[in-house]
N, C-alpha and C positions, 0 to 999 in steps of 0.2 A: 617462533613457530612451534608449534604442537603437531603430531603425528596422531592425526583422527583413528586412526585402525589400535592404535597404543592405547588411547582414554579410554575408548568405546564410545565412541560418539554415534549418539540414531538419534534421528529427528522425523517429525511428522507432519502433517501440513491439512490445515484446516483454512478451504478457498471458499471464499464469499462470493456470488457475481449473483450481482442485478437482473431479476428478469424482464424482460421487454414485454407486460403488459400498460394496456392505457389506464388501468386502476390498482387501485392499491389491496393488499392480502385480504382484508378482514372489511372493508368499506370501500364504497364507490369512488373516494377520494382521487382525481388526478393523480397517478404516479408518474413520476420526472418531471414536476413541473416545479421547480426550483422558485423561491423568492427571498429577496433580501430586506426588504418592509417587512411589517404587521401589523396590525388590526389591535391584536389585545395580548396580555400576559396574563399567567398563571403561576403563582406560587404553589410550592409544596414540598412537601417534608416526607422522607421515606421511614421505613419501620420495617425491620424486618418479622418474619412467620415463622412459624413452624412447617415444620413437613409433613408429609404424609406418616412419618415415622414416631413423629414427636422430636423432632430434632430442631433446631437451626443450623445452616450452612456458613462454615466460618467466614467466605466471604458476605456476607452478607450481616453481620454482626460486625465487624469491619468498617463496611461502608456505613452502618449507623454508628459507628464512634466518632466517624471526619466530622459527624454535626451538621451535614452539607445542608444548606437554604438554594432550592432548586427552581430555577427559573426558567417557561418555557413560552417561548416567545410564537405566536400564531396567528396564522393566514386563512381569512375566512376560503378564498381558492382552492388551498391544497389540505383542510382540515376537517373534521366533520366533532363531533361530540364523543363517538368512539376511539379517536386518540386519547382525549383526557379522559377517559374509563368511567365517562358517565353513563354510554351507553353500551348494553351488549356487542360483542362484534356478527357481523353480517357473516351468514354462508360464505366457505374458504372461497376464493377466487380460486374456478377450476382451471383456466386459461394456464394460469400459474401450474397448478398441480401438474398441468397437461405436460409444459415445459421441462418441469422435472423428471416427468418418467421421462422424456425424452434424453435427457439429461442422462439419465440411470441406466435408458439402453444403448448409450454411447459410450458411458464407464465400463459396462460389462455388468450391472448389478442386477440381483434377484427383485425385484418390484415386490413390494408390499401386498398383501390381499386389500386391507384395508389402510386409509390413510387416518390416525389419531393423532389428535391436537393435543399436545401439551404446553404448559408452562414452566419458562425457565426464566428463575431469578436473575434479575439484575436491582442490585438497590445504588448503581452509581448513579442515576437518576437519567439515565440516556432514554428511557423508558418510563410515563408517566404513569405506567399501569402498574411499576414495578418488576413486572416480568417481562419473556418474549413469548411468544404464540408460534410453537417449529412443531412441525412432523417429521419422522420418517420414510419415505420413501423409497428409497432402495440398500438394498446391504451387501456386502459379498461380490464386490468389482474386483476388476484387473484389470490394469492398463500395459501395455509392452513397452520396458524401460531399460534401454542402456542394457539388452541382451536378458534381461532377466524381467520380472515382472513388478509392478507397484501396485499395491495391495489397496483396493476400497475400501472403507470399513462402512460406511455408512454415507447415505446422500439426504441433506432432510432441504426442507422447503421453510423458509420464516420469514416474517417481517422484519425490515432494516427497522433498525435505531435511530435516535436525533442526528442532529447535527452540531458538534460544540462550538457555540461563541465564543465563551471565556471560561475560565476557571480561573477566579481569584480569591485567595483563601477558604472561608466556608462558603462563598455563591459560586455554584455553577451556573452557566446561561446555554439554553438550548433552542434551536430551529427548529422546528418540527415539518419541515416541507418534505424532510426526507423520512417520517416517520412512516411506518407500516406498509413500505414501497416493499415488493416480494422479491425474493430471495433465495437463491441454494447456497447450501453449504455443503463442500465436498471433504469429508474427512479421510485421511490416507491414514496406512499404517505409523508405522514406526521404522521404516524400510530403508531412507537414506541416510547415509553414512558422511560423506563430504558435504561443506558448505554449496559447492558446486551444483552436488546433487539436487540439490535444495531449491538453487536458482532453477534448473532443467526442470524440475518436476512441477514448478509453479506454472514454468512455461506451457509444459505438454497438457494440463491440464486447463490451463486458458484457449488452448487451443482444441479444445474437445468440446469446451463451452458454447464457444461462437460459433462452430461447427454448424449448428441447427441454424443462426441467424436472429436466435431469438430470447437472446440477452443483449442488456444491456452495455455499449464501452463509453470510453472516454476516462477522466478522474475523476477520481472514488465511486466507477460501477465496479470496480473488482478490489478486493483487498484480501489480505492472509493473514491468518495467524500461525507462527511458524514453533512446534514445540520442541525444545531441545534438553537432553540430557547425556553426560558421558558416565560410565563405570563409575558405580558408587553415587549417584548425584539420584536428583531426583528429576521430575519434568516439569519445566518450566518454560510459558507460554509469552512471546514475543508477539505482541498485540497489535493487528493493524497494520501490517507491513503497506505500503503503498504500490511500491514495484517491487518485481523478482530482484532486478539490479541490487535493491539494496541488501538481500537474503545472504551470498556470502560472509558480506564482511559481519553480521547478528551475528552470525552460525557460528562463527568462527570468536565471534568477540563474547559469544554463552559457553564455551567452550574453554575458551580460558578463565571468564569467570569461577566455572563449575570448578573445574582443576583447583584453583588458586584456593577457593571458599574450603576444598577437601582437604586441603593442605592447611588453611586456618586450623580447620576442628580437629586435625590430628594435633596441632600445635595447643590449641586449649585443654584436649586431653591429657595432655602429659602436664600441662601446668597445672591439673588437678579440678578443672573445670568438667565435670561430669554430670552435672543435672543443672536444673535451673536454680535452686536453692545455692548454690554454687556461685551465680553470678551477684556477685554487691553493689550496688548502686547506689549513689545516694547523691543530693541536691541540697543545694541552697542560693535564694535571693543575694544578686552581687551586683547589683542595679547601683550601687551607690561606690562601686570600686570602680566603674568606667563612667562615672556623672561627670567628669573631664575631659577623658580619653581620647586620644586623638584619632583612634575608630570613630567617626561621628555617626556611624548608624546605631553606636550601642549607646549612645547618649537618646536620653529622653525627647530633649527640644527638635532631634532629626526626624526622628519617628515621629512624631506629632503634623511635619512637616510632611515628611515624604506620605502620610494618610492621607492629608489633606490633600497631597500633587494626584494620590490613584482614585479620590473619590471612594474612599473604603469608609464604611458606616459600621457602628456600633451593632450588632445581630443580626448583620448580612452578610461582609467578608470579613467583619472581624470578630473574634473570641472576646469572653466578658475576663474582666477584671484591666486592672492599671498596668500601665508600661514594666515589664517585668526583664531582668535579663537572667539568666536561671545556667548557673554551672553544675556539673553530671560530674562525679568522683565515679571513676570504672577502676575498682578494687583490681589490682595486682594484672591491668590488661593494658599496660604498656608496650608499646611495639606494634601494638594490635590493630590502631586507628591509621598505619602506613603501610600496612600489610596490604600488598597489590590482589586487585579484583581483576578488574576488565584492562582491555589495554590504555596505558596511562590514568587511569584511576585506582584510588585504594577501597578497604572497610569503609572509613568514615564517608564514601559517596553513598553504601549502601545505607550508612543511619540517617542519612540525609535526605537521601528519598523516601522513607519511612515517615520521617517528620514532615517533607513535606505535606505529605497526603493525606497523613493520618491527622495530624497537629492542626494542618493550614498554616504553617508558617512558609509563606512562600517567596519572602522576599531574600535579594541575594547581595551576599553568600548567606547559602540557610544555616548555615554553623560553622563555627570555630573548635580547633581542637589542637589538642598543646604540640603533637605531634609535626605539625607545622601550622607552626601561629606566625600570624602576621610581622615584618620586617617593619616596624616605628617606634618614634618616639616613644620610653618608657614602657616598652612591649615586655621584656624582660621584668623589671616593679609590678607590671598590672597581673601578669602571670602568677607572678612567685605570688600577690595578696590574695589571688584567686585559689590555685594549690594550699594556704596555707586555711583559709575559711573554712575549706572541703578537711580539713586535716587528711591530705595526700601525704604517700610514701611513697619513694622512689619509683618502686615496682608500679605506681598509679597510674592511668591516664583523667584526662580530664577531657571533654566537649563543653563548648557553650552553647546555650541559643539564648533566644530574645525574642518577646513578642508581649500578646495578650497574656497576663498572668494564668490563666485556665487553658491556655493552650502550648505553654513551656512546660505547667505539671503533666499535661497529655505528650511533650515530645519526650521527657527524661523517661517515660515508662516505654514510649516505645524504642528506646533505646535499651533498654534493657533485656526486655522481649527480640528484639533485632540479634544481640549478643545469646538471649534464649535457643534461640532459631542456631546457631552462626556453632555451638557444641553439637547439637543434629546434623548439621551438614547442609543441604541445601534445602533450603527453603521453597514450597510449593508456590510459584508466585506468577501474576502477570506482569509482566513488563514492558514500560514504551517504548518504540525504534527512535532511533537520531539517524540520521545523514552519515553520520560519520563510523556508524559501526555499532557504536554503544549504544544501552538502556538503562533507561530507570525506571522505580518503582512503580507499580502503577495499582497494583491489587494482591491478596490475596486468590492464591487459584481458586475458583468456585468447585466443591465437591457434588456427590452424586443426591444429596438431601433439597437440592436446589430446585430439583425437576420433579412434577408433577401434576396429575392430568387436567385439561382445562372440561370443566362438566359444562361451560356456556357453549361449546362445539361437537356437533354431533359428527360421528366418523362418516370416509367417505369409501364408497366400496369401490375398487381397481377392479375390473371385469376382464376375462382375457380376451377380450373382443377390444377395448378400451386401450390396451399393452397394443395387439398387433395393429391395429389401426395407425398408431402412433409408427411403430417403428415400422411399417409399410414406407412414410414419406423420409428415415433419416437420409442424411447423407451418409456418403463413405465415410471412414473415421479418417482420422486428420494422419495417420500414421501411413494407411495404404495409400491415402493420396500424394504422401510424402514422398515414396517410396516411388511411385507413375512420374513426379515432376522429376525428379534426381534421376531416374532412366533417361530422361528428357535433354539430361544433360544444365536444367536448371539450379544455380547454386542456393545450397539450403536458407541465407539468410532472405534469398527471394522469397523460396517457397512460406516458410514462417510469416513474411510479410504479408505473402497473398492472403495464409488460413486467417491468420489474425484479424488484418482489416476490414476480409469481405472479398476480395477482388476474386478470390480461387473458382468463386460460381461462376461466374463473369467468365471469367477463363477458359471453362471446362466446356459451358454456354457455346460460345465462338469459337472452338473447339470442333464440338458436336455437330453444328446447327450450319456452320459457314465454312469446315474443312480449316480452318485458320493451323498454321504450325503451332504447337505445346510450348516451344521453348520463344521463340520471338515474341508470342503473345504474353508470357510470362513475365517475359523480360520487358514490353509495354507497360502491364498493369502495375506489377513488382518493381518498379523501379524509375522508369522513365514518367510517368504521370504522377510519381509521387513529388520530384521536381515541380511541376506545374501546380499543384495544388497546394505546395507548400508557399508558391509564387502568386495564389488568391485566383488561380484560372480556377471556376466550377466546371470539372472536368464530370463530379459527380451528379450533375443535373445533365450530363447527357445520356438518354435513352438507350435499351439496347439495340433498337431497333437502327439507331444510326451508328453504335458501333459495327453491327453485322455488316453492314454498308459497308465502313469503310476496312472493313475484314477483308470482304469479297475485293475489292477494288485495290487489296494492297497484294492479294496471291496476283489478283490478274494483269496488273502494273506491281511490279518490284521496287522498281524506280520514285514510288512513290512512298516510301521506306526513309527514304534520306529526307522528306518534307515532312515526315510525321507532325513535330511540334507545329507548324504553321498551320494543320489541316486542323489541329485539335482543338489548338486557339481558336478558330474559326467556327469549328462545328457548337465548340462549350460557350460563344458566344449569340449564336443562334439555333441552340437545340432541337428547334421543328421543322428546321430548313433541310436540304438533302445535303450529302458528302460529296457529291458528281457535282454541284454545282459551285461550291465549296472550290471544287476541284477545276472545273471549269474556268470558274472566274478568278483563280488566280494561277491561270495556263500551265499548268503542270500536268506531268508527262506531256508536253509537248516541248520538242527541242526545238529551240527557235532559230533561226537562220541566220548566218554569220558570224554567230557567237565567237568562234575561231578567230575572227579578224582582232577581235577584240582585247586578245589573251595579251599579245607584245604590249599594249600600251597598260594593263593593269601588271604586267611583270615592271615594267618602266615605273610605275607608279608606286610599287611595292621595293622596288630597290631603294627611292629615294626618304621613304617610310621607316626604312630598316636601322638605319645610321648602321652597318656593318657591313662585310662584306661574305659573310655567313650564307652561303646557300641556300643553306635548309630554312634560316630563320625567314630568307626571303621567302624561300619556297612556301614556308608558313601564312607570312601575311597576303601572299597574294592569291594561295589559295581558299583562306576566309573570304578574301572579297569576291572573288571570282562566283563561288558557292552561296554567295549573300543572292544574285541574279540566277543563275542556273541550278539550287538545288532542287530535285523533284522535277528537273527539265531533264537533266544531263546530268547521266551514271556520275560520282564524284572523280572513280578512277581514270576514266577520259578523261574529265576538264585536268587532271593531276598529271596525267601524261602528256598534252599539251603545254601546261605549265613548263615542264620538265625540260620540252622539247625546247618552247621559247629560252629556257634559260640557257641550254646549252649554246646557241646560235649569236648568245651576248657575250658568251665568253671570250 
């Protein structure tokens, strides 16, 4: 454990969420219309530009080193000519725009005069145009968080990205059904402090989203990007989170990272590692020390095999030249490859993820290194011939890898670079989440050379006619109605549930409209119908019109409170039908006559049920049965006092 106030741990959070229009940002394209066929494919190859400065953006020089051969798979449905950047893109989708200021004036942000389109690099190939097409839209929020406030910095509007099939060596495979679907992205300060916080802020800020109604849920309509750095470190961006859930245990697993990596580069400095000139590397072809070996993946005839099992091709997932296995001599940086990173990993995960990405070597294990070398036969012999080729000293480490010979000379350099990086301290980087806590490599962070303006999109002027229109129809923010439900006496994990899923209108609706009590009704939608429709009842093809019904019908009969689930069944199974008939035809609120007579022989019946002689347990089964025929007849507490009475009189 680490003490986050002790590192200096701040994080910031960059949320994505899908907006709910029928078309997509930049083209008429169906948006959310998902498919898993296609029609046709498209190859292509990225290239990075310069900037407006005269610069290139390091990740972006980066991503044309991986060599990626870029495949995008397409649906005549959900695609037009404008995704493959044949043709210009259409007038911004204002719908969308609309959605964002709405967006902006739920955050608390200043709204834009005008809306500008620019372009921001991506050359990982998620985008066939190379770039993303985002504006700005609002700046300057606050949200009210945990007694103090959460800083906005900026709200822009964009087109979502592909969708990944695969990634296997140098081919990536892309979907494009989810291409150019609109989008905001909420960027926050630098404000939280604990992993904790991190999860809370994803949350309160999904729940400001949905607030209007009009975005998109379900998986992947919302994801994060969560950035983190402690004292001394620098910021580094955790890519894609999928749920808040998973936000602490990142936070917390970047956190030790950071510490750990700090604690490297104080360790490399005093070993006299000070600049990059400093780090020695060197390599040599050892392909012929393990042509035995009883590692059978570093023999040639496995690899030949296991190509053959993944379907990898010569200048698609694989790099050019012959089966290569290639040893890395790390001059005087012994210790260095065990040196702990994240939790239960060391260094050598992070040169490994570098190789993966950069190199394309991605089969596993992506490297060997002397530091813990493999446990077999002549493991020790194959070592010592390998150390001895590199002419290693004591002081030395060694890595291996294996692969296409043009992509082991690309991994030993970025091993070197990695160790470049590792004297600096922390490295500016994107990283993928796991499940489990930890990431891997995933990019270079993209710098500020990356963004600029798109001249095919002319700007859009914000009128303040435009603004209050908008924020005439929002709703309450998600905080004061938080605040109305919990007077209410309802528990927050309900309240969360209603804002999130939708039900809280609903709520508020029946409420208003039918007098219905705040807390029962809460406690129906929030909880009790979540049962049911987790159970395939369509509770949500029922109308409001017949929940007001059975609103009114549950103040003016109470007793019909204990039938709820029968009613609902009923009504979710004939939605156009009435609730009173519903309620007729399966005689409720009416107490039927001589019910009483009937108690002794289900108390009789439930004793011989019981195999005990447990009171209570009887008391139990004979009040399920009892309640099976008189619930929504007869108060539960009668038929329970009657029970009670027959049992007494058997004793």
């Amino acid at each position: 454990m680490i003490d986050y106030a002790e590192v200096g741990l701040i994080a910031g959070l960059e949320v994505h969420q899908q907006l709910l229009t029928p078309t997509k940002m930049f083209c008429r394209c169906p948006a959310g219309h998902y498919t898993d066929a296609h029609d046709g494919a498209v190859l292509r190859h990225m290239r990075p530009t310069l900037s407006e400065l005269g610069e290139y953006d390091g990740c972006a020089l980066m991503e044309f080193k991986t060599r990626k051969n870029i495949i995008y798979l397409l649906h005549e449905e959900n695609v037009c000519t404008y995704e493959m950047d044949d043709t210009p893109p259409f007038l911004v989708n204002q719908e969308a725009v609309n959605i964002a200021i709405e967006q902006c004036l739920m955050l608390g942000c200043d709204i834009v005069d005008e809306v500008h389109i620019a372009r921001k690099q991506y050359l990982d190939g998620s985008i066939p145009t190379g770039f993303q097409r985002t504006a700005i839209v609002g700046v300057n929020g606050r949200l009210p968080f945990r007694g103090r406030e959460l800083t906005i910095t900026q709200v822009s509007v964009e087109e979502d990205s592909c969708r990944e099939v695969s990634d296997k060596g140098h081919l990536i495979v892309w979907r494009t059904d989810r291409l150019g679907m609109p989008l905001i992205e909420t960027v926050t300060g630098a404000d939280l402090r604990t992993p904790d916080e991190v999860e809370e802020a994803i949350l309160l800020i999904g729940r400001v989203c949905r607030s209007t109604r009009h975005v998109r849920t379900g998986l992947g309509a919302s994801r994060q990007d969560v950035n983190v750095s402690v004292r001394g470190g620098r910021r580094v961006e955790i890519k894609g989170v999928p749920k808040a859930g998973w936000a602490p245990r990142l936070v917390h697993g970047e956190a030790v990272r950071q510490v750990n990596l700090l604690k490297l580069r104080d360790d490399l400095l005093a070993r006299g590692f000070t600049e990059a000139s400093s780090i020695g590397v060197a390599s040599a072809d050892v392909t012929d020390v393990f042509a035995t070996s009883e590692l059978s993946f570093l023999r040639q005839e496995k690899w030949e095999r296991w190509i053959k099992e993944q379907g990898r091709r010569p200048g698609f997932e694989l790099g050019a030249g012959p089966f290569c296995v290639r040893a890395v001599r790390l001059r005087g940086l012994a210790g260095t490859l065990s040196w702990p990173t994240q939790p239960e990993q060391t260094f050598a995960s992070e040169l490994a993820g570098r190789v993966r990405v950069i190199a394309g070597l991605d089969q596993r294990p992506i490297m060997l290194q002397s530091e813990k070398w493999p446990d077999y036969r002549g493991a020790i012999q194959e070592l010592r011939k390998v150390r001895a080729r590199l002419h290693c000293e004591s002081a030395d480490a060694v890595v291996v890898i294996w692969g296409p010979e043009e992509d082991t000379v690309t991994a030993a350099n970025e091993v070197r670079l990695r160790y470049i990086d590792a004297i600096r301290g922390i490295p500016n980087e994107t990283r993928q989440p796991f499940p489990d806590g930890t990431t891997d490599f995933e990019r270079i962070l993209p710098g500020p050379d990356r963004m600029y303006p798109d001249t095919d999109s002319p700007p859009t002027r914000v009128t303040r006619e435009r603004v209050e229109h908008l924020r005439a129809g929002l709703p309450e923010p998600p905080w004061v109605r938080e605040e109305r439900y919990a007077g209410a006496g309802v528990a927050l994990p309900v309240i969360h549930y209603l804002i999130r899923r939708g039900g809280a209108d609903m709520v508020d609706r029946l409420v208003r409209e039918t007098g219905a009590d705040l807390k029962k009704t809460c406690f129906l939608f929030g909880e009790k119908l979540v049962y049911l429709r987790r159970a395939g009842v369509p509770v949500d093809a029922i109308p409001f019109e017949r929940w007001a019904e059975l609103s009114r019908l549950l103040t003016e009969i109470p007793l019909l409170r204990e039938a709820w689930e029968l009613i609902v069944r009923r009504v979710a199974a004939t939605p156009a039908g009435s609730v009173s008939d519903v309620v007729a035809g399966q005689g409720l609120g009416l107490e039927p006559s001589g019910w009483r007579t009937r108690i002794p022989g289900i108390v009789e019946r439930a004793e011989s049920r019981a195999y005990s002689s447990d009171r209570d347990r009887i008391f139990r089964i004979a009040l399920g049965d009892a309640m099976g025929a008189l619930r929504g007849r007869v108060p539960a507490a009668e038929v329970g006092a009657e029970l009670r009475r027959a049992l007494e009189e058997r004793s």
